[in-house]
MARRO-103686 format. One record per residue (C-alpha): residue in one letter; x, y, z. Coordinates in steps of 0.02 Angstrom, whole numbers, padded with zeros to 5 digits, always signed. Layout:
AXYZ...
***
This chain:
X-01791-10928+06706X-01838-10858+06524X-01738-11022+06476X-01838-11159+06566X-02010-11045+06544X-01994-11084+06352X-01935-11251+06359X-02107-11293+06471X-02200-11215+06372X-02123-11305+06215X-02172-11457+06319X-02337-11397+06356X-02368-11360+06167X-02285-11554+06119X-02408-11628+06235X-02539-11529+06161X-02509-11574+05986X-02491-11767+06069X-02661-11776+06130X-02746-11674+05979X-02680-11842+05868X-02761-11964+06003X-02918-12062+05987X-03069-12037+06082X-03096-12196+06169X-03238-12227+06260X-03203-12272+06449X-03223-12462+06447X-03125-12452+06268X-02980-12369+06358X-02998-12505+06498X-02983-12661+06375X-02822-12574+06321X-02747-12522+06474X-02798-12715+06541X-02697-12792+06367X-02829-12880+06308X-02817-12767+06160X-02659-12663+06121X-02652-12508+06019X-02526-12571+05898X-02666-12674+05816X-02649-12847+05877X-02745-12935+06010X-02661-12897+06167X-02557-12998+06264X-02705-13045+06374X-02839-13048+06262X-02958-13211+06288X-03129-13244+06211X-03257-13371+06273X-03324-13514+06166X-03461-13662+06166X-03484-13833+06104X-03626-13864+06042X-03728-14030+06016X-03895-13980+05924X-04045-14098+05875X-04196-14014+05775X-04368-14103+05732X-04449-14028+05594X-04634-14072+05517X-04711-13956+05404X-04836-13914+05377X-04828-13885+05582X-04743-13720+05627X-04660-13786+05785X-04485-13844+05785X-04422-13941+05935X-04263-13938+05989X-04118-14029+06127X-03954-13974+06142X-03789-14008+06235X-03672-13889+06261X-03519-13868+06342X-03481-13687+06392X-03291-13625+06434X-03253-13473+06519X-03093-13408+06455X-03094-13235+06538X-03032-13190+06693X-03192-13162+06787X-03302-13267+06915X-03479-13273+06827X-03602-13287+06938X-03751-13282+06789X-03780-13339+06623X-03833-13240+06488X-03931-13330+06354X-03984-13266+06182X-04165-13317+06105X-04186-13232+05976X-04337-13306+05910X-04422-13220+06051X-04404-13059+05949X-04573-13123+05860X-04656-13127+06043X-04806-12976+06057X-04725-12914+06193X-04561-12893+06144X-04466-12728+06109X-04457-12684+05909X-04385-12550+05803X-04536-12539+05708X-04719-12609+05656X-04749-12782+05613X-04900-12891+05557X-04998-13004+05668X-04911-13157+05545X-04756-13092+05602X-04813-13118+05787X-04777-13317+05870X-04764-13387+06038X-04575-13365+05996X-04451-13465+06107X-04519-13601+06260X-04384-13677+06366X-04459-13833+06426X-04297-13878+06522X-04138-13832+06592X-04014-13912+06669X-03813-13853+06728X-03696-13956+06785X-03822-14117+06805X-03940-13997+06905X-04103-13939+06865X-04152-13759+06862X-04311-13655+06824X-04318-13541+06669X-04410-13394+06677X-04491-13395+06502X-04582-13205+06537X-04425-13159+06454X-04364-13082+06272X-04220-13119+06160X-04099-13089+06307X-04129-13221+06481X-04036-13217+06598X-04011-13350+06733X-03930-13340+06913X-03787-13499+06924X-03810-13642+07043X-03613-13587+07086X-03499-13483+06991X-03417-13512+06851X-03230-13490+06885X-03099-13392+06762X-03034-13562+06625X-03171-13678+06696X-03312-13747+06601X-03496-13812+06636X-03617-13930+06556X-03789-13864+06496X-03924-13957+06431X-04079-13870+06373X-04241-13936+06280X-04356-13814+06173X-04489-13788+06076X-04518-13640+05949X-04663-13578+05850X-04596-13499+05675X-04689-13371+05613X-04822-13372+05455X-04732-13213+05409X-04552-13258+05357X-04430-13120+05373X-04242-13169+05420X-04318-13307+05459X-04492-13399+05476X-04600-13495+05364X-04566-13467+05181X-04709-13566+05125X-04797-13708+05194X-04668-13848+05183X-04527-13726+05153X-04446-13657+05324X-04268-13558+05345X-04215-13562+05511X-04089-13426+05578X-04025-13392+05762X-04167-13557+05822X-04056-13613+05944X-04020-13537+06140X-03856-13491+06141X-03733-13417+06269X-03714-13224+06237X-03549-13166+06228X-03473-13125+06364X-03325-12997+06320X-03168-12884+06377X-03249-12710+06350X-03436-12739+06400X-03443-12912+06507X-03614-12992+06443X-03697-12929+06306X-03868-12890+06352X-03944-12784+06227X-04115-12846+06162X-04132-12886+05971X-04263-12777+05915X-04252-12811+05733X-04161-12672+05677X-03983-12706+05702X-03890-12866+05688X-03792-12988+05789X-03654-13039+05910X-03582-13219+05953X-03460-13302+06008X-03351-13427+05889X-03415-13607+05928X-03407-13769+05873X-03571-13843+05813X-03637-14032+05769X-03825-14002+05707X-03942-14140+05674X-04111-14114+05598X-04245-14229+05595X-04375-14206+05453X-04489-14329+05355X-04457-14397+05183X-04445-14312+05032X-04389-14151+05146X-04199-14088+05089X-04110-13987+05211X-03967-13858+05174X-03850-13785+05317X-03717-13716+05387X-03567-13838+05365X-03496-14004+05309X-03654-14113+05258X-03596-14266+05358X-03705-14413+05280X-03760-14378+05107X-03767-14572+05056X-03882-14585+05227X-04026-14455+05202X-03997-14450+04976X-04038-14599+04848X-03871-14666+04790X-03903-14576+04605X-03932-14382+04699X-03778-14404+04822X-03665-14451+04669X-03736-14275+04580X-03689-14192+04739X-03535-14272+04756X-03507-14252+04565X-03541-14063+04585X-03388-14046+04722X-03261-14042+04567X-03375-13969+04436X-03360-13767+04374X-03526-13803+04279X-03686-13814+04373X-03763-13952+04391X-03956-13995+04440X-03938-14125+04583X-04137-14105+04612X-04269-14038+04488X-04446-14012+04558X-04519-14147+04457X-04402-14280+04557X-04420-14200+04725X-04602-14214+04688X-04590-14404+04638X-04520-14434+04802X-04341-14486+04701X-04211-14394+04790X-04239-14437+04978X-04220-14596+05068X-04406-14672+05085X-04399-14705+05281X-04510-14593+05387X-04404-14493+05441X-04214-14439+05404X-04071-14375+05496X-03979-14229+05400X-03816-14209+05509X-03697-14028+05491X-03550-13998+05568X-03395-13869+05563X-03298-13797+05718X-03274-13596+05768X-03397-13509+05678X-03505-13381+05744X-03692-13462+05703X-03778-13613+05591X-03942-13587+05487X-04036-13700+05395X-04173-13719+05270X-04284-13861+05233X-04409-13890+05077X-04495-14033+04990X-04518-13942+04823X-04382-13820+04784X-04245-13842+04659X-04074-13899+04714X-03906-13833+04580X-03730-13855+04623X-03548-13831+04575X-03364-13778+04655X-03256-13636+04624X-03066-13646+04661X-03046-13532+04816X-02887-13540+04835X-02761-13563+04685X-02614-13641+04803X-02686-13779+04862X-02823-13797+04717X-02957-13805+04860X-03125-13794+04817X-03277-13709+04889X-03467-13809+04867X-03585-13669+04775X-03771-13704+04795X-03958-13646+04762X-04103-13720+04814X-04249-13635+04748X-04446-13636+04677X-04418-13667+04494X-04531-13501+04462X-04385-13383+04507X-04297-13353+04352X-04150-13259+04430X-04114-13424+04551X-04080-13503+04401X-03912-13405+04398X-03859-13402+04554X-03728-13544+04554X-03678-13433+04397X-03659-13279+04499X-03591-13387+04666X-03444-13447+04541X-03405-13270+04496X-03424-13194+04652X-03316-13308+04781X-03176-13317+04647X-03169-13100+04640X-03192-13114+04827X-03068-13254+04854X-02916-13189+04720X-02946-13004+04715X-03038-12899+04852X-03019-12952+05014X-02931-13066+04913X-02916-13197+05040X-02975-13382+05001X-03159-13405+05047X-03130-13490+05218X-03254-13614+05232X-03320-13769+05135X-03472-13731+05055X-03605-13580+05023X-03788-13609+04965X-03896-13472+04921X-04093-13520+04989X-04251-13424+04910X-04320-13332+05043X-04374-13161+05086X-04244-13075+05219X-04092-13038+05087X-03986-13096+05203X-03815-13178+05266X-03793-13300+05366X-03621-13406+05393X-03599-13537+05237X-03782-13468+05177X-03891-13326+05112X-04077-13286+05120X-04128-13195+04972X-04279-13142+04903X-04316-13157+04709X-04324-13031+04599X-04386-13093+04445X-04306-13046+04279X-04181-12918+04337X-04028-13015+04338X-03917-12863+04370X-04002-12830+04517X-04000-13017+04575X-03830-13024+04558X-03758-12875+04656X-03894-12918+04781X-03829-13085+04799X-03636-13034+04783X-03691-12908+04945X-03751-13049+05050X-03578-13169+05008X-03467-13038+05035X-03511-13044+05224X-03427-13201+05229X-03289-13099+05288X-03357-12989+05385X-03452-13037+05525X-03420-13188+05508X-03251-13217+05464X-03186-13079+05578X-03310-13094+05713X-03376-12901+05718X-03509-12843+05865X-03637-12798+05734X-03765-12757+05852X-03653-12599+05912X-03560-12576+05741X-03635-12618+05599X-03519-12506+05489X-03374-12648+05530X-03477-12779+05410X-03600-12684+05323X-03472-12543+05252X-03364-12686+05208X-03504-12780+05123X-03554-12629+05007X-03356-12591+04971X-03366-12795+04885X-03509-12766+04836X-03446-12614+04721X-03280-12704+04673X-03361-12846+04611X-03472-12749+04498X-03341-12677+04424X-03254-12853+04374X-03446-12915+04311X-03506-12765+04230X-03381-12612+04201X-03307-12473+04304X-03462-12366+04218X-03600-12459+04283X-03521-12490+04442X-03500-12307+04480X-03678-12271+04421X-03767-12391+04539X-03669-12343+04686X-03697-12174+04643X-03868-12206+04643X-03909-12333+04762X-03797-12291+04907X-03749-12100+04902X-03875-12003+04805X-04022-12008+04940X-03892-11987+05105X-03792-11838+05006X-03978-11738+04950X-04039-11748+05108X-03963-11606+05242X-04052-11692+05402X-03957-11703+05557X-03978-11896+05565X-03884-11908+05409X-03707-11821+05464X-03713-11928+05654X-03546-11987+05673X-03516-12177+05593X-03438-12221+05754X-03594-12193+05865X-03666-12367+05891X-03785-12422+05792X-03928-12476+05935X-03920-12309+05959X-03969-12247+05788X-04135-12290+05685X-04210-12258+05522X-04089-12156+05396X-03953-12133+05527X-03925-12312+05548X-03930-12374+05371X-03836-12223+05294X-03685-12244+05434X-03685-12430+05411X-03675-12445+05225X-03654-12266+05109X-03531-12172+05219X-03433-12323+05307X-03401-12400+05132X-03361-12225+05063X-03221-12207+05217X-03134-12367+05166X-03127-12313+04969X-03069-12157+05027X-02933-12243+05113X-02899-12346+04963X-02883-12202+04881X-02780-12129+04997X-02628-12270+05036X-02643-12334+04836X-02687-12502+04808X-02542-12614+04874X-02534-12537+05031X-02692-12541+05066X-02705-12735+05024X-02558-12748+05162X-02657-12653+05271X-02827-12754+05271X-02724-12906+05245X-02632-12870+05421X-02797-12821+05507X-02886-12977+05451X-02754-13103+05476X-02736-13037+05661X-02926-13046+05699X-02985-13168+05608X-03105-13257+05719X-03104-13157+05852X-03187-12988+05919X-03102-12835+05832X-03185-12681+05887X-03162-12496+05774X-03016-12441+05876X-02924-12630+05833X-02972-12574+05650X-02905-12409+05640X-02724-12473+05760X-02695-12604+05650X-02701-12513+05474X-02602-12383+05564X-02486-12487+05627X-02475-12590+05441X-02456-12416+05350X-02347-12340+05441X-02398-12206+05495X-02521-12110+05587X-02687-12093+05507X-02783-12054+05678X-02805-11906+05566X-02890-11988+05441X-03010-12091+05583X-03035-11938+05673X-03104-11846+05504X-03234-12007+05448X-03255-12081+05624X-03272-11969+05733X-03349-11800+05676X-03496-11748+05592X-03450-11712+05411X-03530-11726+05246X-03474-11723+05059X-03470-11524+05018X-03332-11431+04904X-03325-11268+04842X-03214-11222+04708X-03199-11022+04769X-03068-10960+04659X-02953-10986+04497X-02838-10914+04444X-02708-10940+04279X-02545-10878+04271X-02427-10951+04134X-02449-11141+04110X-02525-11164+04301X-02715-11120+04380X-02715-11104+04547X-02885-11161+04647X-02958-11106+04810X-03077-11230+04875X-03142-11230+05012X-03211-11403+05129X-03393-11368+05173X-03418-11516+05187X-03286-11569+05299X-03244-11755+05237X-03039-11781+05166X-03096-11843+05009X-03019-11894+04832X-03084-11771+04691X-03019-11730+04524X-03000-11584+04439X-03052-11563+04261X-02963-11426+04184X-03076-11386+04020X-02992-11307+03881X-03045-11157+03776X-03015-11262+03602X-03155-11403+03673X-03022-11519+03785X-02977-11543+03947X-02838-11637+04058X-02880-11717+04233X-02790-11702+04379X-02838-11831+04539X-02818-11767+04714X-02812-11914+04861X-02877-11869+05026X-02673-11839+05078X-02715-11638+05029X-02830-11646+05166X-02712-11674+05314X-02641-11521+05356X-02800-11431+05326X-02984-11529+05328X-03057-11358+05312X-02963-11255+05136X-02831-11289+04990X-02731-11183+04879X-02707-11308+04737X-02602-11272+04584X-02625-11398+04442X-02550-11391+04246X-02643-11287+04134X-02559-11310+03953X-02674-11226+03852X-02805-11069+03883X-02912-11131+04019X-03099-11084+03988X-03156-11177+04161X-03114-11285+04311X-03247-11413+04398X-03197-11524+04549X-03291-11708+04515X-03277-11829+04696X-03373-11957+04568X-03429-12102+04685X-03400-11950+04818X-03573-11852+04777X-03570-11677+04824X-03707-11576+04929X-03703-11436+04809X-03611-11463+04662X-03665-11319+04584X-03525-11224+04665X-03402-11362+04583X-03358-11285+04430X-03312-11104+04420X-03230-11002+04238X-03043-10930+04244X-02954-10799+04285X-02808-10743+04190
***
């Protein structure tokens, strides 16, 4: 009896220890896994589907007007399992309606008649639109949809843009970008069925990966930049500006296809009324586009990818007052080679990537909207660099930003960071992130700073939502850097991103996968950044010397398994470092007995996290005791 009493509760005390290393998984989470459309061992599960569009698009544009027309096909195919009985459609322009729901003040310019759906028809049948709607409509089926069938939509709309340009709008008044101007089918996924949550400005977006032909009909002299393959330069270009262009696909040095005096002459366009700019590329999660008749048009390549000597298009189109757009095929050259050879260090995945002069400082697939900053070229870079790094993610790994923005934007600021380093030194690297994207989140002790990263971001605002997006989700992936080394943790993201790439990885296919690529089980690490409410606090408590050894008490206020050093300084003016990974944190998140070398007399000890700011560093350093 005594026998079988201990071996239950040995059992009892295994399954214990079991469940303390398991996940939290919200219930619908735990459904999508338990249904294998996602599996815990980090690949997409055995049933895991997605749903996907075709889409047909034709824009007229006339500036100075701020109404864009619109007609598009598209071809919608249900993949899941599931009878839909409604369709879910995303309009996001409607975000600039009065009425709509927002996350925080706007202007009256900011304010349009957003998004009017003149008509709709499914399957050859006409149905009514309720346009009393916001950036989410949704419209009851003539019949349902069945699971691996498709239907037809057509839909015709008009759109007021909005004086006030934000991530999109009018930039001035024959200079429009044009982001998310289309109706689109939301997604309709394995853990949440349609997505139905209203933009409201704060957080980002969702879709689905589609295929997209995009036609846009603007006068003469008008230039248009998008998302994809430009289809008929030699059709909408004079013969002399689509050689430049095509002269700038092979070219490392920039070249000016369009200067302001020629686009002002009326010498780069064709002269007919009106032309046709056509854009296409297949499974991609959105198009933009910007149109101008005075900016500034530069070009070049950059090799993406050294084994097949592919090349990526880098442009800028630009007013020829913004000194730092004068660099930016410069900085586009620099950046997508880092990005493509080093960190991610996966070949930029798609054809081309202009940077437009706008406001929003932005990214958008194949394009970014950034504002100008004038002189500081520093600044214009990294800013830029942030915006091309989400090439990868969202939109090369198709991440559900509007629930978890720390899956692109932590990633963003982690390229961000490495980049820096390759363009300006380890030093200043380590200084700006200090500065710009830890000092304010680690100085201030409010409770919206320590929420959780994995709470979803709708559900956070203000401080809470930008410091878990970017500062502490890009510090949790250089503390796992830190923590697997270099090469392994290359294999790891490398694993991760070659299964998901374009499709719908969610936080728990994240932290499976680089488990699963590792090795072993870091659900301790997850559970530590993910999942609790830490901060960045040590406290060295105690040192002691004996012999040629110190041994440290510190003690994790904080809570976060961070890297630190520790600086052992000398009594004859030196000092030896010793770097601690976030491993020492395993067994015991809370307190560490540490014993490092100590060759000479030791006058005092500091712990520095460097980019890993602490709370109250004055307890960081502490004198000796022999």
């Amino acid at each position: 009896m005594k026998k079988c009493l201990n071996t239950l509760l040995l059992l009892a005390a295994t399954t214990v220890a079991v469940q303390a290393q398991q996940l939290y998984e919200p219930r619908n989470i735990r459904k999508a896994y338990e249904n294998q459309t996602r599996s815990r061992s980090g690949n997409p599960g055995a049933r895991y589907w997605q749903n996907k569009g075709r889409y047909d698009i034709h824009l007229a544009i006339n500036p100075p007007s701020p109404v864009v027309y619109g007609k598009e096909s598209i071809t919608y195919i249900n993949n899941s399992p599931d009878e839909l009985e409604t369709l879910v459609l995303d309009l996001i322009g409607n975000h600039h309606k009065p009425q709509s729901p927002r996350s925080g003040y706007v202007s009256k310019k900011y304010l349009s008649a957003g998004v009017v759906i003149d008509t709709l028809v499914i399957n050859g049948k006409t149905v009514a639109y309720n346009n009393d709607q916001g950036t989410v409509g949704t419209i009851a089926l003539p019949s349902p949809l069945a699971p691996k069938d498709s239907l037809q939509l057509q839909i015709s709309w008009r759109q007021e843009l909005s004086a006030e340009s934000g991530r999109e709008g009018i930039i001035d008044s024959t200079t429009y970008f044009l982001a998310y101007y289309h109706p689109r089918v939301a997604v309709y996924d394995d853990y949440n069925g349609w997505n139905i949550l209203q933009h409201t400005g704060r957080v980002e977006f969702y879709n689905d990966f589609n295929d997209y032909r995009v036609t846009v009909k603007v006068p003469k002299n008008f230039v248009v930049w998008g998302t994809g393959n430009l289809l008929n330069a030699a059709e909408v270009l004079q013969p002399e500006f689509a050689s430049r262009l095509k002269k700038s696909y092979s070219s490392d040095s920039c070249l000016h296809i369009a200067s302001r005096e020629e686009m002002a002459a009326g010498k780069v366009t064709r002269q007919q009324e009106w032309n046709a700019w056509k854009f296409s590329y297949d499974h991609i999660p959105d198009v933009a586009l910007g149109v101008s008749d005075h900016y500034v048009w530069d070009a070049a390549s950059v090799v993406v990818d050294s084994a097949t000597r592919r090349r990526a298009s880098i442009q800028a189109a630009y007013h020829d007052t913004a000194y730092d757009f004068r660099h930016s095929v410069a900085f586009s050259h620099t950046a997508l080679s880092y990005f493509s050879h080093h960190w991610p260090g996966v070949a930029y995945p798609y054809p081309v990537m202009t940077a437009f002069q706008g406001y929003a400082d932005m990214e958008y697939p194949m394009m970014v909207n950034d504002g100008s900053v004038g002189q500081d070229l520093d600044f214009a870079q990294l800013l830029q660099d942030h915006e091309m790094a989400h090439t990868y993610f969202p939109f090369y790994m198709g991440i559900n930003e509007s629930r978890y923005a720390f899956m692109d934007e932590g990633w963003a600021t982690t390229f961000e960071y490495l980049v820096r380093i390759h363009e300006k030194g380890k030093a200043s690297a380590d200084d700006f992130y200090r500065k710009f994207r830890v000092a304010r989140y680690i100085s201030d002790p409010s409770t919206e700073e320590d929420q959780p990263i994995i709470t979803m971001s709708n559900q956070v605002t203000g401080d809470g939502y930008s410091v878990n997006s970017y500062g502490k989700a890009s510090l949790s992936y250089l503390a796992l850097k830190d923590l697997l080394g270099d090469a392994l943790f290359r294999k790891c993201l490398h694993a991760y991103m070659d299964k998901w790439h374009g499709k719908h990885p969610i936080p728990w296919d994240y932290f499976y996968s680089f488990s699963a690529a590792a090795g072993q089980d870091l659900n301790w690490f997850w559970q530590n950044w993910f999942f609790s409410n830490n901060y960045i606090d040590l406290k060295l408590a105690g040192v002691t010397v004996k012999g040629k050894t110190a041994t440290l008490s510190i003690v994790n206020e904080g809570g976060f398994a961070i890297p630190f050093d520790v600086v052992v300084h000398y009594a004859d003016g030196s000092s030896s470092t010793v770097h601690q990974t976030p491993a020492v944190w395993k067994k015991n998140p809370r307190a560490l007995q540490l014993t490092v070398p100590a060759s000479k007399i030791v006058d005092l000890v500091t712990l520095d996290g460097n980019l890993f700011m602490d709370a109250t560093p004055d307890d960081n350093s502490r004198k000796s005791k022999h």
